[in-house]
Backbone as ProteinMPNN parsed JSONL, in Angstrom:
{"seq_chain_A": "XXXXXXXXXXXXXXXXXXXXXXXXXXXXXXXXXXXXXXXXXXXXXXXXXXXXXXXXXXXXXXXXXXXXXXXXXXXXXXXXXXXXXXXXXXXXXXXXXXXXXXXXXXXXXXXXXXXXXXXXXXXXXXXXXXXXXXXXXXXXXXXXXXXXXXXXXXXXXXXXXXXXXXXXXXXXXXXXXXXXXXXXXXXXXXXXXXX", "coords_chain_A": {"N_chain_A": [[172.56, 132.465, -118.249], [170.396, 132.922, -116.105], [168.191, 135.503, -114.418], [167.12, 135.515, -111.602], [163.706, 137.019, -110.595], [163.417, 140.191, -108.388], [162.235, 140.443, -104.826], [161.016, 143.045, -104.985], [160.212, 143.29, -107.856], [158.007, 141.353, -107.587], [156.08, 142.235, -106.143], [153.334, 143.768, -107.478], [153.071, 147.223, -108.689], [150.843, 148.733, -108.536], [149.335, 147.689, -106.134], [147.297, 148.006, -103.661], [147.622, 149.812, -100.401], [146.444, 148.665, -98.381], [146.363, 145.593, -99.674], [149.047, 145.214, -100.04], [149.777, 145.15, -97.112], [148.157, 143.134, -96.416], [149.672, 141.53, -97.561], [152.487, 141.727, -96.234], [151.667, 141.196, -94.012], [151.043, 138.129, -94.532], [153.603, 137.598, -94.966], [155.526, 138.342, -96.823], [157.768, 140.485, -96.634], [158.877, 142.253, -98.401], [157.013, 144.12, -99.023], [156.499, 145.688, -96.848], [158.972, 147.739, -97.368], [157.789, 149.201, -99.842], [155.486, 150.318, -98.641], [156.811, 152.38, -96.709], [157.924, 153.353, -98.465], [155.936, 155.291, -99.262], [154.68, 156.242, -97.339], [156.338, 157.063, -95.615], [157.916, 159.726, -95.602], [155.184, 161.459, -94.707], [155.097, 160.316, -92.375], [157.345, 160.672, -90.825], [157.361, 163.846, -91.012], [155.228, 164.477, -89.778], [156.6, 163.326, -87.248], [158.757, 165.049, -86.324], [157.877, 167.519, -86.732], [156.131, 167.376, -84.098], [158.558, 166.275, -81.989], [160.728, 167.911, -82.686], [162.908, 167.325, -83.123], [165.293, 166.441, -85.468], [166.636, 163.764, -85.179], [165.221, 162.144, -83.221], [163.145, 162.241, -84.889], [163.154, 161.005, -86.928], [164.277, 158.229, -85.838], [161.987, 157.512, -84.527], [159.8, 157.188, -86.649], [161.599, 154.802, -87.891], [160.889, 153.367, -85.509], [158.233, 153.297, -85.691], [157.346, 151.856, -88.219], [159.014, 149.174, -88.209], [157.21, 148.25, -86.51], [154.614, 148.213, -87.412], [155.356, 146.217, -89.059], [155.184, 144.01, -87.743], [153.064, 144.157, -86.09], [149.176, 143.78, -85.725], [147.48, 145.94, -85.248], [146.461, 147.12, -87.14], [143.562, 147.659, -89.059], [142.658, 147.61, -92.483], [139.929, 147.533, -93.096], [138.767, 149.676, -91.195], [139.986, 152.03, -91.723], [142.283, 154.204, -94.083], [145.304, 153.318, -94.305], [147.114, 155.535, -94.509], [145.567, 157.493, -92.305], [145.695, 155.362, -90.189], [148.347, 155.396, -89.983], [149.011, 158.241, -89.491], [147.775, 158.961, -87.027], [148.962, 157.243, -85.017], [151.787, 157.764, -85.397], [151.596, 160.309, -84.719], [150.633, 159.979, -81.915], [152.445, 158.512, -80.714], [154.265, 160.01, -80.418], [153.809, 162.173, -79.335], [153.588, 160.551, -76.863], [156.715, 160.223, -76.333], [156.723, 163.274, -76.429], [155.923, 164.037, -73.567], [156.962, 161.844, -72.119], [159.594, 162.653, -72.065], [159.482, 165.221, -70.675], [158.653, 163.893, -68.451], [160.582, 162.904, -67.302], [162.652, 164.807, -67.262], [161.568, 167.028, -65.62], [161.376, 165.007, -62.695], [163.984, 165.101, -62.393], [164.772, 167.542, -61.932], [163.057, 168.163, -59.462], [164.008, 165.767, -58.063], [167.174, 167.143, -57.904], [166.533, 169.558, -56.56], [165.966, 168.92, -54.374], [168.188, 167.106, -53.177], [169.411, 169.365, -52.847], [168.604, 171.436, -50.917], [167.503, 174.816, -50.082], [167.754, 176.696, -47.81], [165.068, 177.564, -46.029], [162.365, 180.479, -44.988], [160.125, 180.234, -44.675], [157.138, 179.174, -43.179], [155.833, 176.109, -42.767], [152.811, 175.922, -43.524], [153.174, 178.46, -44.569], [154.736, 177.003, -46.965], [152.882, 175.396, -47.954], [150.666, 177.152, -49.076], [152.263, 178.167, -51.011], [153.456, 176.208, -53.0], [151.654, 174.352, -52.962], [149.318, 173.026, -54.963], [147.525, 171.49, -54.744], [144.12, 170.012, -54.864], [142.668, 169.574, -52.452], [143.796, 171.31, -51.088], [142.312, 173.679, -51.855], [139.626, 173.321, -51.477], [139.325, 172.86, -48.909], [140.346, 175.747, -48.128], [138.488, 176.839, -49.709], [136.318, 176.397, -47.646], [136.649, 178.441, -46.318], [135.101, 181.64, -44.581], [134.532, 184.423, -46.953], [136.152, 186.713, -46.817], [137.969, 186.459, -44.98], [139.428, 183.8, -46.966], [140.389, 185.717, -48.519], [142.41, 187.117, -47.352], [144.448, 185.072, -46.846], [144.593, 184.629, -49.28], [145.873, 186.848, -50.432], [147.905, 187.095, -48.623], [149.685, 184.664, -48.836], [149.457, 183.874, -51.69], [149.833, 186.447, -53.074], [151.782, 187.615, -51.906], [151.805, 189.444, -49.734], [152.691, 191.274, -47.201], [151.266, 191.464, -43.914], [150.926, 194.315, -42.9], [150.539, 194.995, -45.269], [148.287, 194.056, -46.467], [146.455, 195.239, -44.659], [146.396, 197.647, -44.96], [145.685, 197.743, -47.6], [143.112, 196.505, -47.665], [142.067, 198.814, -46.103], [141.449, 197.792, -42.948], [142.194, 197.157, -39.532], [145.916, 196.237, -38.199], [145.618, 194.884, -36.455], [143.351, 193.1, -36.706], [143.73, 192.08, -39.329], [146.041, 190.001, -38.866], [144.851, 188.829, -36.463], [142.372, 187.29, -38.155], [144.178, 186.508, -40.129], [145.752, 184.228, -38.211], [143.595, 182.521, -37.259], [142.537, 181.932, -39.254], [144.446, 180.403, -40.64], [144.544, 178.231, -38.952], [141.742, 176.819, -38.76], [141.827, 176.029, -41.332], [144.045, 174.144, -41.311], [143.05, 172.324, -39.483], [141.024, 171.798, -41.492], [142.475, 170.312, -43.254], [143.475, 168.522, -41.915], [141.463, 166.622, -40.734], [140.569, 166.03, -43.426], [143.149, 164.303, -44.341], [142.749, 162.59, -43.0]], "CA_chain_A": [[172.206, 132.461, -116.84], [168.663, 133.616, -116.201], [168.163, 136.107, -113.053], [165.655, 135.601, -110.406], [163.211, 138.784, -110.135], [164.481, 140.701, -106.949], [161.216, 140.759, -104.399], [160.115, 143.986, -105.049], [159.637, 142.617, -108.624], [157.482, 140.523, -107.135], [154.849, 142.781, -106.111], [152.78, 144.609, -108.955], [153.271, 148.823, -108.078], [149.568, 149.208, -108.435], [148.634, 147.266, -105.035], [147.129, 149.204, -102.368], [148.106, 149.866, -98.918], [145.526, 147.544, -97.855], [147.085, 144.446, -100.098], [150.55, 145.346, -99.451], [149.08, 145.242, -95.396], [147.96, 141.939, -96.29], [150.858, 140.329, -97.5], [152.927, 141.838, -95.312], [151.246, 140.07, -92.685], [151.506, 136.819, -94.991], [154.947, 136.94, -94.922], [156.126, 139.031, -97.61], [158.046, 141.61, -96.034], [158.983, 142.982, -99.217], [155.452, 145.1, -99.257], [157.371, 146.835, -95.906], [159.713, 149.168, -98.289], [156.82, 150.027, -100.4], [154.912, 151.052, -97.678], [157.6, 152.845, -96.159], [158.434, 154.55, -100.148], [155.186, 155.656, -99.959], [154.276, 156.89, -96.212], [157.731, 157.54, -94.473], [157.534, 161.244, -95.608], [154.143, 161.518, -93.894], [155.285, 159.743, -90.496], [158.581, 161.717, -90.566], [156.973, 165.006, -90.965], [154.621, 164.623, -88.275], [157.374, 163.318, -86.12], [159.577, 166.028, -86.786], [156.895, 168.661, -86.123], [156.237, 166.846, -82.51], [159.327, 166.472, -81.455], [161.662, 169.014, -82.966], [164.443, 166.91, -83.434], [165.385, 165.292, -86.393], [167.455, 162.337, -85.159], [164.415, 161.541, -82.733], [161.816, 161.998, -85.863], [163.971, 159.768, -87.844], [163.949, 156.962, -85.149], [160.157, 157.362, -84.453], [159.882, 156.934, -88.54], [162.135, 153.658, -88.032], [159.708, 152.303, -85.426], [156.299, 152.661, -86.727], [157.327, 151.002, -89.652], [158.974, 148.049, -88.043], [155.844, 148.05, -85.633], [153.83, 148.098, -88.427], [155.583, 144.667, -89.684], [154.723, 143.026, -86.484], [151.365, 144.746, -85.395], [147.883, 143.57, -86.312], [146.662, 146.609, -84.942], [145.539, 148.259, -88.502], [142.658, 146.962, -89.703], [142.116, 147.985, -93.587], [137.891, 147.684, -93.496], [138.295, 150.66, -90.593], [140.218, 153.376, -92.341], [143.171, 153.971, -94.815], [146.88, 153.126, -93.673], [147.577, 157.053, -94.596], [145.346, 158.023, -91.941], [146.484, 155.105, -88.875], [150.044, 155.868, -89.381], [149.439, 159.641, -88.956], [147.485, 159.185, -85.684], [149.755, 156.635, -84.319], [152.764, 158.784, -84.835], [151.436, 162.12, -83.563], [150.255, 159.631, -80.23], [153.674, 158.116, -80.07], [155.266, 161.436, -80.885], [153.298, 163.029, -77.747], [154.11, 159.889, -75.757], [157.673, 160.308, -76.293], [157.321, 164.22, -75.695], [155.727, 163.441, -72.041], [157.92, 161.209, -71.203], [161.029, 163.752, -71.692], [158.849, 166.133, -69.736], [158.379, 163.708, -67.138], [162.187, 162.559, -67.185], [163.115, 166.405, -66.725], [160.674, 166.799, -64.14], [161.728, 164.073, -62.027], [165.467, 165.462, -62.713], [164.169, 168.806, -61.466], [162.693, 166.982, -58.079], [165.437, 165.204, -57.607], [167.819, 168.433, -57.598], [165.797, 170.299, -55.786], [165.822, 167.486, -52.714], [169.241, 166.642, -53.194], [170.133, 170.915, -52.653], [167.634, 172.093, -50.478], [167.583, 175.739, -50.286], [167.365, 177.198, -46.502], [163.916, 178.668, -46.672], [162.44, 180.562, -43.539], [158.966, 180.099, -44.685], [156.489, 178.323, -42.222], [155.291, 175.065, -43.314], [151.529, 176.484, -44.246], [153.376, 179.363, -46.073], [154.809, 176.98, -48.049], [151.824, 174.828, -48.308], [149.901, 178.055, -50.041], [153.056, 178.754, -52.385], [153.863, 175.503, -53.352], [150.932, 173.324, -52.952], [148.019, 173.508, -55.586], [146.278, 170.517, -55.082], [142.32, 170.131, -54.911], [142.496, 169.139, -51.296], [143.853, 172.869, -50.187], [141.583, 174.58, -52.79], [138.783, 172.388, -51.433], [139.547, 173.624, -47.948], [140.421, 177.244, -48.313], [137.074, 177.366, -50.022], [135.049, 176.264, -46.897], [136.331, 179.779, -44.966], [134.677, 182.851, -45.06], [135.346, 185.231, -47.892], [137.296, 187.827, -45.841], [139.114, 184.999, -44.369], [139.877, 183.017, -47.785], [140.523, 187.059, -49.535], [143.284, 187.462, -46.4], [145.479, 184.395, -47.103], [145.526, 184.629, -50.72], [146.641, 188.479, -50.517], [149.213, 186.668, -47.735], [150.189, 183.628, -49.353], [149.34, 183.972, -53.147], [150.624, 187.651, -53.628], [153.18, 187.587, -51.126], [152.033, 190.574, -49.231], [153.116, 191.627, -45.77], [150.447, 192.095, -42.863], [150.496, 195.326, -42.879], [150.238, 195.822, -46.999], [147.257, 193.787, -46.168], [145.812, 195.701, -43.967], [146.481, 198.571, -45.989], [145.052, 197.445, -49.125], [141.672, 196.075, -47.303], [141.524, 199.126, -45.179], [141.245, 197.051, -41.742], [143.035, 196.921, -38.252], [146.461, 195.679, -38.696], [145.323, 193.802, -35.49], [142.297, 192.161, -37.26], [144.149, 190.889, -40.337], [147.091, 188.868, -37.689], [143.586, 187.54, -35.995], [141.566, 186.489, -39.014], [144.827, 185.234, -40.2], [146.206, 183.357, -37.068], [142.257, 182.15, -37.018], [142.052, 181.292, -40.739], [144.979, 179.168, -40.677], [144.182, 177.384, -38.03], [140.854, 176.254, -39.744], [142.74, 175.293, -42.521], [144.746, 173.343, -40.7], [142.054, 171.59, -39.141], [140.278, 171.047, -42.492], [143.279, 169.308, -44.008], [144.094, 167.186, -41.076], [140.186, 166.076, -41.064], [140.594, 165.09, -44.743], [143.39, 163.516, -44.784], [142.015, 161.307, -42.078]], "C_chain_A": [[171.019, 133.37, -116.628], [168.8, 134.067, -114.697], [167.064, 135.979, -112.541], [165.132, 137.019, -110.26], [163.475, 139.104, -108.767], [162.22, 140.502, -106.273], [160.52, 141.768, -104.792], [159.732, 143.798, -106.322], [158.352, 141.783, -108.557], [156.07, 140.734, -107.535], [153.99, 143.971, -107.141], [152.718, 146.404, -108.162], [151.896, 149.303, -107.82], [148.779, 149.095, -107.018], [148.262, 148.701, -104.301], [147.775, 148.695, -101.487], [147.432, 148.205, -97.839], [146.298, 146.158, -98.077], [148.288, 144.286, -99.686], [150.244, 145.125, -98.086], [149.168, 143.788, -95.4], [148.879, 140.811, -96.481], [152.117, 140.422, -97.01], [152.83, 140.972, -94.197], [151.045, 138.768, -93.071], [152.388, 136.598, -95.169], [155.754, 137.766, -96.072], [156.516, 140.243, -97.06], [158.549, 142.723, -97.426], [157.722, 144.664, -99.377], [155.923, 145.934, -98.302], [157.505, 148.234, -96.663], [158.822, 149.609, -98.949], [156.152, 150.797, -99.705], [155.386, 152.145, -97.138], [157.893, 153.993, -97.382], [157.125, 155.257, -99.511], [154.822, 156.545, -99.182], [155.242, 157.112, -95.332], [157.731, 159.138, -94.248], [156.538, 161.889, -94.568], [154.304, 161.394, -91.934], [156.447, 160.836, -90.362], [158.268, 163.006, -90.368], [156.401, 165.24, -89.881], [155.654, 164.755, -86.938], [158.165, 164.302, -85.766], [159.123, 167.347, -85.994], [156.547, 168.638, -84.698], [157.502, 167.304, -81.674], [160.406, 167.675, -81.592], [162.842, 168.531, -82.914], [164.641, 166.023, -84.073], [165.823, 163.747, -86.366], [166.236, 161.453, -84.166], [163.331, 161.338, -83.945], [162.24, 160.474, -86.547], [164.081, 157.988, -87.138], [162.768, 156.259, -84.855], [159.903, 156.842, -86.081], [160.146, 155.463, -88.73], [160.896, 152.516, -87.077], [158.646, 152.059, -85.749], [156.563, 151.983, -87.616], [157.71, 149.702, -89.345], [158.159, 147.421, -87.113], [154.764, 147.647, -86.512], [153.546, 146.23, -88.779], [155.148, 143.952, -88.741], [153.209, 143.149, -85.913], [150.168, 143.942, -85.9], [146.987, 144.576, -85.749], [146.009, 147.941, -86.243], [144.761, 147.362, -89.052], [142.13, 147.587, -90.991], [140.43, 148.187, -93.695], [137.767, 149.046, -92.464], [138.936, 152.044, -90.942], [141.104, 152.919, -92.977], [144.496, 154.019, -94.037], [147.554, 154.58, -93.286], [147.356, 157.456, -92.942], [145.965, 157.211, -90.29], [147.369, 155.267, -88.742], [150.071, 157.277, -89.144], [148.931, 159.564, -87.361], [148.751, 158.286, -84.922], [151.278, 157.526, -84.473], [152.485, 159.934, -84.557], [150.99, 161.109, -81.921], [151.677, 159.055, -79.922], [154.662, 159.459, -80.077], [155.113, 162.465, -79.222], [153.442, 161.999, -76.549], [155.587, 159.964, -75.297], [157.873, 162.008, -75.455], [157.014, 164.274, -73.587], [156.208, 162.949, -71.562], [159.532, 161.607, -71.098], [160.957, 164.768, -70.57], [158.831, 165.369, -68.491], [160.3, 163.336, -66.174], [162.737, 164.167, -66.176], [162.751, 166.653, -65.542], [161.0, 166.409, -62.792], [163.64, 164.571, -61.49], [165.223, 166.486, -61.664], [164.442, 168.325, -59.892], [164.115, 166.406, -57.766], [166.942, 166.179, -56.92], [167.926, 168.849, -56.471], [165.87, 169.517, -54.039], [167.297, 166.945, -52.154], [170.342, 168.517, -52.534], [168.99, 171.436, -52.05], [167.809, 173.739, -50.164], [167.183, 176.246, -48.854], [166.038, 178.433, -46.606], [163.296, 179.444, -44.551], [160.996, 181.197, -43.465], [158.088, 179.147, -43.564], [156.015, 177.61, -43.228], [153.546, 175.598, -44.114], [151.711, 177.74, -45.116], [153.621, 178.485, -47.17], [153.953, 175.829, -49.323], [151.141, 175.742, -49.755], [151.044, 178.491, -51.096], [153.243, 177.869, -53.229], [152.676, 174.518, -53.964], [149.405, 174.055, -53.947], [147.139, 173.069, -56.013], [144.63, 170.88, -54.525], [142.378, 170.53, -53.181], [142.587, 170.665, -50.677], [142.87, 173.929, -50.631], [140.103, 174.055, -52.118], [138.174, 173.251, -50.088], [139.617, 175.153, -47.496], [139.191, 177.369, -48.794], [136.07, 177.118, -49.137], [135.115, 177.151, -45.95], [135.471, 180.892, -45.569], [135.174, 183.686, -46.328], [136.185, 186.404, -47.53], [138.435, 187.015, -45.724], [140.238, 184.688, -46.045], [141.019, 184.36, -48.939], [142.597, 187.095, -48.914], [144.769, 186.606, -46.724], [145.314, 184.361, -48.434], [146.179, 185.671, -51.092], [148.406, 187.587, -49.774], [150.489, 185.993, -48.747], [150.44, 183.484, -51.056], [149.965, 185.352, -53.67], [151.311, 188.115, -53.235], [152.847, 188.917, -50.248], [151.829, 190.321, -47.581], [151.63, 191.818, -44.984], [149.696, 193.262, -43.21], [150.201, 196.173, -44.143], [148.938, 195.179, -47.122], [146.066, 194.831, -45.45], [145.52, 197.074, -44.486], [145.283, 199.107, -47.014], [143.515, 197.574, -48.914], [140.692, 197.535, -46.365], [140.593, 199.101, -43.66], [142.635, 197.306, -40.941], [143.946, 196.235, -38.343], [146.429, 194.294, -37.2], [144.594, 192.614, -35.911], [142.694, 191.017, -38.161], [145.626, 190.139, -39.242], [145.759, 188.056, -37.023], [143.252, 186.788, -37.234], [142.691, 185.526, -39.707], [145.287, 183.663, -39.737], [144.824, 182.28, -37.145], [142.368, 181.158, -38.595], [143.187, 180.195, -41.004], [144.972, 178.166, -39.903], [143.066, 176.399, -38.489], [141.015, 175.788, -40.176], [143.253, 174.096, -42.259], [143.888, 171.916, -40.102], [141.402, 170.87, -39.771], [141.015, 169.993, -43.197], [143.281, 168.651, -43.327], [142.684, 166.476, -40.987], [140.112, 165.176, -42.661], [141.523, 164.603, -44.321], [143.502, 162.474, -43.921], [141.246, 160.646, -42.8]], "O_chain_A": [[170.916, 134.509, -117.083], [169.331, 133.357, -113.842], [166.025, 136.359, -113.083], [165.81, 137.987, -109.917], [163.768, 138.185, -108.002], [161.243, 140.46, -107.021], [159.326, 141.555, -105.003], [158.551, 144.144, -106.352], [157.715, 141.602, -109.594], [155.28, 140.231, -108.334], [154.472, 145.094, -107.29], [152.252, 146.531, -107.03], [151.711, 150.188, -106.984], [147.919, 149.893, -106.643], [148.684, 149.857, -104.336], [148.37, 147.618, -101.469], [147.821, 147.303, -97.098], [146.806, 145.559, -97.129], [148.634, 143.315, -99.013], [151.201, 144.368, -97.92], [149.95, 143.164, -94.683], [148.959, 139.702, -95.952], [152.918, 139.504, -97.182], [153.657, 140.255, -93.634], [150.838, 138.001, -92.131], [152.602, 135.46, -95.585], [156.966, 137.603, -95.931], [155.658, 141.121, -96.97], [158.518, 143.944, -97.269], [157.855, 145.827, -99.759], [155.885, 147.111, -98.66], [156.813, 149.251, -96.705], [158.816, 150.829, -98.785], [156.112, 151.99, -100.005], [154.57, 153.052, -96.975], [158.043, 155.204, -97.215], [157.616, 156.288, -99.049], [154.551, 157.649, -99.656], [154.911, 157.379, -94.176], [157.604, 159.724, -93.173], [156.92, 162.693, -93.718], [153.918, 161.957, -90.91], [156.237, 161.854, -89.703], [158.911, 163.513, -89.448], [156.825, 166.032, -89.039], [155.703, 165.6, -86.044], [158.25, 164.389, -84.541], [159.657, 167.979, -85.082], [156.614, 169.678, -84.043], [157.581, 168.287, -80.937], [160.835, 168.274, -80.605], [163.82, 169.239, -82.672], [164.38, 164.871, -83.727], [165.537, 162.836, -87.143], [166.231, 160.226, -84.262], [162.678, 160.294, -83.953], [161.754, 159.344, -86.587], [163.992, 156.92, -87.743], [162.492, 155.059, -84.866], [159.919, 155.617, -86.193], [159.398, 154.773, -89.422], [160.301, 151.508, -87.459], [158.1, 150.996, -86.044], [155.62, 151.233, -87.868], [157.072, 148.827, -89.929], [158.282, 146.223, -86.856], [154.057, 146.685, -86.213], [152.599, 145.443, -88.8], [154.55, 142.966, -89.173], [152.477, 142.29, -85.421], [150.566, 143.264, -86.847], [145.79, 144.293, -85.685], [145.442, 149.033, -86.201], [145.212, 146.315, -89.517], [141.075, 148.193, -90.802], [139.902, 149.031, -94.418], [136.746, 149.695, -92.692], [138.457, 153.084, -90.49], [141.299, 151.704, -92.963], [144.628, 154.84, -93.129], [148.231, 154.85, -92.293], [148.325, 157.705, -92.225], [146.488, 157.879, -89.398], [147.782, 155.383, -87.588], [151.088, 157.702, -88.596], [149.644, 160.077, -86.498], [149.483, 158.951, -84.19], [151.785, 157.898, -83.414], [153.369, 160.629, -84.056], [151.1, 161.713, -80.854], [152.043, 159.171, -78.753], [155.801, 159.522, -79.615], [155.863, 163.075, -78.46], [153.43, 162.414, -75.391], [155.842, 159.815, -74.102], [158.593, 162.246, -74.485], [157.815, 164.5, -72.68], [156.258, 163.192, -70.357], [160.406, 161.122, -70.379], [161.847, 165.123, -69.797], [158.973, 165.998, -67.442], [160.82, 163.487, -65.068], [163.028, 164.415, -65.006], [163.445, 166.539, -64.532], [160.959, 167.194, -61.845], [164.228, 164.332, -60.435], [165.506, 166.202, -60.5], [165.505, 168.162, -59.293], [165.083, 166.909, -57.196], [167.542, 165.983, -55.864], [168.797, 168.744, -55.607], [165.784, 169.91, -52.875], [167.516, 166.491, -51.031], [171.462, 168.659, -52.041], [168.252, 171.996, -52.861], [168.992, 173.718, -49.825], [165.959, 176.179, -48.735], [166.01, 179.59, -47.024], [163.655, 179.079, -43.432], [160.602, 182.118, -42.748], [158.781, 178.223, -43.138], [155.762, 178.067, -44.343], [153.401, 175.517, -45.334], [150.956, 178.127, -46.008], [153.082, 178.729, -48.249], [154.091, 175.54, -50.512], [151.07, 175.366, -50.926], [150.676, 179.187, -52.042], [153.275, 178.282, -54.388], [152.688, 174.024, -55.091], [148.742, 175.074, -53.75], [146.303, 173.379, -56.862], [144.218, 171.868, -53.917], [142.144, 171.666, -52.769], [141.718, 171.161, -49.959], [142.613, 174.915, -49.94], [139.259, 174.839, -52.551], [137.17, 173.959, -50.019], [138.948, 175.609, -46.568], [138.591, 178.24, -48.164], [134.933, 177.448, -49.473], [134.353, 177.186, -44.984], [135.199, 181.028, -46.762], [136.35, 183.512, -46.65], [136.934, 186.873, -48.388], [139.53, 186.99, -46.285], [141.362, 185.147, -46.247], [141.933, 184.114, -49.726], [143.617, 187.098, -49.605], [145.874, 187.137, -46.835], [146.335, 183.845, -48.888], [147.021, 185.601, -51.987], [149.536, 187.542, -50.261], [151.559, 186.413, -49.187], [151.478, 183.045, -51.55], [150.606, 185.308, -54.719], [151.802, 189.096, -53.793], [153.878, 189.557, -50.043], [151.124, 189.527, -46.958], [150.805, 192.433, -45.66], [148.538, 193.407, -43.6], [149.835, 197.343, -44.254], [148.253, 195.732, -47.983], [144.929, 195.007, -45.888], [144.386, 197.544, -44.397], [144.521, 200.058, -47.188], [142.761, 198.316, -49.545], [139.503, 197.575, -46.048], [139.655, 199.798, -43.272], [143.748, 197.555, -41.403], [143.524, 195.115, -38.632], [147.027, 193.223, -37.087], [144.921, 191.452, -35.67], [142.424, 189.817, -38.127], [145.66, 189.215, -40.055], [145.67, 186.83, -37.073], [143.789, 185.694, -37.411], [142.538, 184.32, -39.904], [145.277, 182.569, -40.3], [145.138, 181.092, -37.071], [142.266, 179.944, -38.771], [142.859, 179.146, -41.559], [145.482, 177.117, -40.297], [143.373, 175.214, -38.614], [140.583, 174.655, -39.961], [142.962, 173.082, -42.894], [144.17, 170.739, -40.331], [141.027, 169.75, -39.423], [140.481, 168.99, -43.67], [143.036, 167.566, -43.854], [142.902, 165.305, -41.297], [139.711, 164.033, -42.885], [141.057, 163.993, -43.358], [144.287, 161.541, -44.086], [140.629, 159.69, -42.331]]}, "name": "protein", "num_of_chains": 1, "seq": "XXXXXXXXXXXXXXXXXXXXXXXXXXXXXXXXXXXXXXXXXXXXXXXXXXXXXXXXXXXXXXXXXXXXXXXXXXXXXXXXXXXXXXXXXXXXXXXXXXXXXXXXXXXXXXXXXXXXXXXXXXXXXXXXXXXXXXXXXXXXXXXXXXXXXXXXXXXXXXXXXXXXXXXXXXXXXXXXXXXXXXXXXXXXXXXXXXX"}
């Protein structure tokens, strides 16, 4: 009884990445496991190092490789296999960690909205504590520099009026005007934008 050579018989050990690539994508999936003998280490390590958790490296590991079998996105004439499977798992490795980050995030938010916390901040305090988009930065930068100095002492370093007034050596009358004044402005400038 004469035995059939097993597939990996098949293929001569010498091929490259490239050939093995190629007849992969002709149908020989056998060239897979070689591929996989040869560059799993490589993808795994990376992944590993990304994520920091072995049972996620180990899954990332499982898909590039059966992505691989399906993909036509490696083209042998533009670099070596070594080098697209390391970029593609450090970019899926950092897509995966972003999208835990954004998961969490969202978790966070969610919390946070779901338990609101009795605050007994005014809405433009908690604009300047909270808020740190362009639009307020944009704004706050079209007051005076006294002015813009006043609410970030206020708002950004949490200080009182009169530790203001203190600090700047001014009228604890002046800084309650330029404040009362400077948010008002403010106020004005945002509601102008976001018209």
């Amino acid at each position: 009884m004469s035995e059939q050579p097993s597939d990996l018989e098949k293929l001569p050990p010498s091929q490259t990445d490239a050939e093995l690539y190629r007849a992969l994508r002709a149908g020989q999936t056998e060239g897979l496991g070689v591929l996989y003998d040869r560059h799993s280490g490589l993808v795994y390590g990376i992944a590993l190092k990304t994520l920091g958790s072995p049972q996620e490296a180990e899954d990332l590991t499982q898909d590039i490789f059966l992505n691989l079998a399906r993909s036509t996105a490696f083209d042998p004439r533009r670099g070596s296999l070594r080098t697209f499977l390391a970029i593609l798992t450090r970019s899926r490795s950092i897509d995966r960690v972003r999208s835990r980050s954004t998961a969490r995030s969202f978790l966070e938010r969610f919390r946070s909205n779901n338990n609101p916390e009795p605050t007994s901040q005014s809405p433009f305090e908690q604009v300047f504590q909270n808020e740190q988009s362009q639009e307020v930065q944009t704004a706050l930068a079209q007051l005076p520099e006294s002015e813009q100095q006043i609410l970030r002492m206020a708002y950004y370093e949490g200080l009182s009026q009169s530790e203001i007034s203190e600090r700047l050596n001014i009228p604890l009358g002046t800084v309650k005007t330029k404040t009362r004044r400077s948010l008002l402005k403010l106020r004005q400038t945002l509601t102008d934008y976001l018209e």
